[in-house]
C-alpha positions, 0 to 999 in steps of 0.5 A: 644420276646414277652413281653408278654411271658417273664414276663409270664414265668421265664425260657427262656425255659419254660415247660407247663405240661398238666393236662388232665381232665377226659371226661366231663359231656355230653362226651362218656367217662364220669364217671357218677359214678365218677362225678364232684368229681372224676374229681375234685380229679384226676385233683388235684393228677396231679398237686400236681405231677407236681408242686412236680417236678417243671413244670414252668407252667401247662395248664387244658385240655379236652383232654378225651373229644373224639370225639372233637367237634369244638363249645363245649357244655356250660356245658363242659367249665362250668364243667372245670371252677368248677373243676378249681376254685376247685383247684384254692389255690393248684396251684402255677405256671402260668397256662392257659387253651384249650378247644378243639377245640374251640377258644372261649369257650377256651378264656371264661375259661381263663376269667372265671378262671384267666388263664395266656395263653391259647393255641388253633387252631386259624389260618388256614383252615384244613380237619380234623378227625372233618370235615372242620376246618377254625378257626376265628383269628379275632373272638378269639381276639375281643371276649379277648378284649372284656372279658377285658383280652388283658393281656391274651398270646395267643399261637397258634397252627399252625399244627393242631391234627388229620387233614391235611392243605389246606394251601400248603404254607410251614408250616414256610410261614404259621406261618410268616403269622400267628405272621403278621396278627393274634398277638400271642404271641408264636407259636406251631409246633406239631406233627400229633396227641397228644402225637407224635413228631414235626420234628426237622426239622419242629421246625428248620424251623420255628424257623429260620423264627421267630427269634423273637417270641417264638416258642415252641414244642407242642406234642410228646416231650420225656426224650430222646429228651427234650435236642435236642428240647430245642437247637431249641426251646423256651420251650415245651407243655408235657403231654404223657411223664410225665405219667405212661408208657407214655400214654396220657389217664393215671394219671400222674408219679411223677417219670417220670414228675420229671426225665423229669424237670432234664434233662430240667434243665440240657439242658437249664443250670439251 
């Protein structure tokens, strides 16, 4: 298992819960009104709940930020490292950043925040809801090590969102080839948009064609499969399930997020 991975997180079976920020300035959905400030304090509520219920990390996100763009304008990673920094003494676990869908503004937040992780589309060439989407492994690493930050995990997603692969080879091929040839340090299986499952089927797959490199279950998990997941695998990434009613776009549910940290305790053994 990845070096990395293991001094990062304290479980064998980490939960990454996601603090959606609100839609940046120079987005649709952007709160004008609100500001900067608003977005600083709803990021802030979020955590508080997460940390409340024992999440073993956090990641930032600009999920609100629709439609994605794949080069993402300088003021929406600039706006994520303010409110970031903002929060920066109140946060208390392991936390990395994405934003969508772009790998190098991604890995410039981590550097500019001190992120731990970071997740991102890195491999792969997809038809997508954004138009043709051929992220560069290659660039993405480089430009870590040249920020100086070839300590930062890389976790890669290797099902993309809101598109469809090219790559016809089967989705356990692709992500052997991907820890060959690119050097993550974890693999994530998603489902086809935030918020839906992964197949057990799919996590089972290609768990079983990387038994040494963490793998994890991207979207979709929820309190009613959290056990069945975590007997694949190696940890989750949860936003929509911890939040009031279970919808992505609302603040998170203290109850929900706490209730969800139980039931993944009980199913890793803790």
């Amino acid at each position: 298992m990845s070096q990395k991975f293991r001094r990062l997180f304290k479980s064998a079976k980490p939960v990454i819960a996601m603090v959606h920020l609100g839609a940046l300035p120079g987005s649709p959905l952007y709160d004008a009104e609100g500001g900067v400030e608003a977005l600083v304090a709803n990021a802030a509520k979020d955590l508080d709940a997460l940390q409340r219920a024992r999440v073993d990390a956090v990641m930032f996100g600009n999920e609100n930020d629709r439609p994605y763009e794949f080069t993402v304008d300088a003021a929406s990673t600039a706006v994520m490292a303010y409110v970031i920094g903002r929060l920066g003494e109140r946060i208390t676990v392991p936390f990395g950043v994405n934003v969508l869908w772009d790998p190098t503004s991604t890995v410039a937040l981590a550097a500019a925040t001190g992120a731990a992780f970071v997740r991102e589309i890195f491999t792969g060439t997809y038809a997508s809801d954004m138009g043709p989407w051929t992220p560069d492994a290659g660039e993405a690493m480089r430009y870590r090590d040249r920020l100086h930050r070839s300590d930062l995990a890389m976790l890669y997603n290797i099902s993309a969102e809101f598109a469809y692969s090219l790559d016809r080879r089967s989705l356990a091929d692709r992500a052997r080839s991907a820890v060959f040839s690119s050097i993550p340090d974890a693999i994530l299986v998603s489902g086809q948009i935030t918020g839906e499952a992964a197949e057990l089927s799919d996590l089972e797959a290609v768990k079983k064609a990387l038994p040494e490199t963490p793998v994890l279950a991207n979207t979709g998990v929820k309190h009613a499969t959290v056990a069945d997941v975590m007997k694949i695998a190696d940890g989750c990434i949860v936003g929509s399930s911890l939040k009031v009613d279970g919808d992505t776009w609302n603040p998170v549910d203290p109850e929900r997020a706490a209730e969800f940290m139980r039931l993944a305790r009980a199913a890793r053994g803790d």
